[in-house]
C-alpha positions as CSV (number, residue, x, y, z in Angstrom):
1,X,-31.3,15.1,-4.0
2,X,-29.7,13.7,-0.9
3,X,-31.0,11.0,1.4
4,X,-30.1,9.3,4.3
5,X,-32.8,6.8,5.7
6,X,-31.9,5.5,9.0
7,X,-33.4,2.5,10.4
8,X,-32.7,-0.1,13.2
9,X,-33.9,1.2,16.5
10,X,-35.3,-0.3,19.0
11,X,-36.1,-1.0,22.6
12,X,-33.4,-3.0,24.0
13,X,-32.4,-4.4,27.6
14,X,-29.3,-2.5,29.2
15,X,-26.3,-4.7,28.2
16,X,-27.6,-5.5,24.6
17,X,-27.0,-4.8,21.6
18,X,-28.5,-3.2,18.3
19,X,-27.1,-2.5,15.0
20,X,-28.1,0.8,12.6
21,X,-27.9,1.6,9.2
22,X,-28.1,4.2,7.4
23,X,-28.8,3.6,3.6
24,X,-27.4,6.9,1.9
25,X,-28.4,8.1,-2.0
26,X,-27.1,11.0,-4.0
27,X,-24.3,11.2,-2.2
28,X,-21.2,8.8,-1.9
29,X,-18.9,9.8,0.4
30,X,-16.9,8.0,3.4
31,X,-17.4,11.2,5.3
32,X,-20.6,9.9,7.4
33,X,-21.8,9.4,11.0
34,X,-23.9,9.6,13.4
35,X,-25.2,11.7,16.0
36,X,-28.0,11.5,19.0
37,X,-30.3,13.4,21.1
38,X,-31.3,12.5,24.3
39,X,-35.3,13.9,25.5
40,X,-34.5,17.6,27.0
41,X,-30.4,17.7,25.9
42,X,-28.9,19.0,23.0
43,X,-27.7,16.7,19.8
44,X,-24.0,15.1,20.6
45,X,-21.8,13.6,18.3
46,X,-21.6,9.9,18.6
47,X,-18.8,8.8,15.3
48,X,-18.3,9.4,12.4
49,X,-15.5,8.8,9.6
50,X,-13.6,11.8,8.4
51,X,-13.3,11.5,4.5
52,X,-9.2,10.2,5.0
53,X,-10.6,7.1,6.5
54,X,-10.1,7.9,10.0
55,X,-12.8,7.5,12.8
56,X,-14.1,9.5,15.3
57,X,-15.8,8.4,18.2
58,X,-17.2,10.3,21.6
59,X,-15.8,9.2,24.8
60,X,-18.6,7.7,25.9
61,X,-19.3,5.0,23.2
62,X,-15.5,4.3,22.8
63,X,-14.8,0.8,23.2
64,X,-18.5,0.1,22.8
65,X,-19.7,1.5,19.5
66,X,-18.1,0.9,15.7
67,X,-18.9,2.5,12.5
68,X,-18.6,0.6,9.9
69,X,-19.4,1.0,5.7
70,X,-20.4,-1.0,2.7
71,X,-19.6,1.0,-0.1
72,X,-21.1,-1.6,-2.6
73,X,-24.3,-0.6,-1.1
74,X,-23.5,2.8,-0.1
75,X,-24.8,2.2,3.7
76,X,-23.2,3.2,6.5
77,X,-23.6,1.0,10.2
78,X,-23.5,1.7,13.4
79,X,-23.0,-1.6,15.9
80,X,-23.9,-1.0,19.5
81,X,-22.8,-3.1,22.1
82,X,-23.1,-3.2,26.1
83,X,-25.7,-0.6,25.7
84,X,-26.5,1.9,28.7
85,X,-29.6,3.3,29.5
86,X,-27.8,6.6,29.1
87,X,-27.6,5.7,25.0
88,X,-31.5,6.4,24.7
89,X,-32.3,8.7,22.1
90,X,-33.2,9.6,18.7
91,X,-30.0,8.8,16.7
92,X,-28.9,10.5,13.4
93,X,-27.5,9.8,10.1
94,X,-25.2,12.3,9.0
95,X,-23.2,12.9,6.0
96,X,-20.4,15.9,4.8
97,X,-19.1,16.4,8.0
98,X,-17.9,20.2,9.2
99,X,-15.3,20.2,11.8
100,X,-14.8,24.0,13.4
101,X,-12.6,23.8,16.2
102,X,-14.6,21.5,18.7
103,X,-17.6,21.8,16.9
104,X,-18.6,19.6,14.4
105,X,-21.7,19.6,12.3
106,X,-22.9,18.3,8.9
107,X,-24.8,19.0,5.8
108,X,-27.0,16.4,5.5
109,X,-28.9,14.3,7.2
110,X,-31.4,11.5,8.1
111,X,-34.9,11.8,9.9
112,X,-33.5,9.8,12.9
113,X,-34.4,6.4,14.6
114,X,-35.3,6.0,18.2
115,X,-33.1,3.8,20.4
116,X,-34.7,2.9,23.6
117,X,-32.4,1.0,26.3
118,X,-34.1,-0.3,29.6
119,X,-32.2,-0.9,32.5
């Protein structure tokens, strides 16, 4: 049985920072990520790491936003920096990723943890 159990979030000042992990079992895979869902808009894709190693991440957290894994533990992080008020959401842990064409989806995931930025 797969889980992912997300935890983290927060309410945060505009500018800040918060870090998120996602502690994953029966599964063990590089092939994890995140996505988020703003209140009234549909899930986006925020990163995630393809199974070759390489990262993904949307253009508006590039620059601002790194994935990063400890395999030892099998927990995947998300650090967020010089957060926007426009970050807010419920954010996802994801894991098998499913890339078709532009759209990319996933076969597992978390229950989601709520990030909060004020500005």
């Amino acid at each position: 049985q797969v889980q992912l159990v997300e935890s983290g979030g927060g309410l945060v000042q505009a500018g800040g920072s918060l870090k998120l992990s996602c502690a994953a079992s029966g599964v063990r895979t590089n092939n994890m990520g995140w996505f988020r869902q703003a209140p009234g808009k549909k899930r986006e894709l925020v990163a995630f790491r393809r199974g070759g190693g390489n990262t993904v991440y949307s253009d508006s957290v590039k620059g601002r936003f790194t994935i990063s894994r400890n395999s030892a533990t099998n927990t995947m992080y998300l650090q967020m920096n010089s957060l926007k008020a426009e970050d807010t959401g419920v954010y996802y842990c994801a894991a098998i990723f499913k890339e078709s064409g532009d759209d990319v989806g996933a076969e597992y995931w978390g229950q989601g943890t709520q990030v909060t930025v004020s500005s």
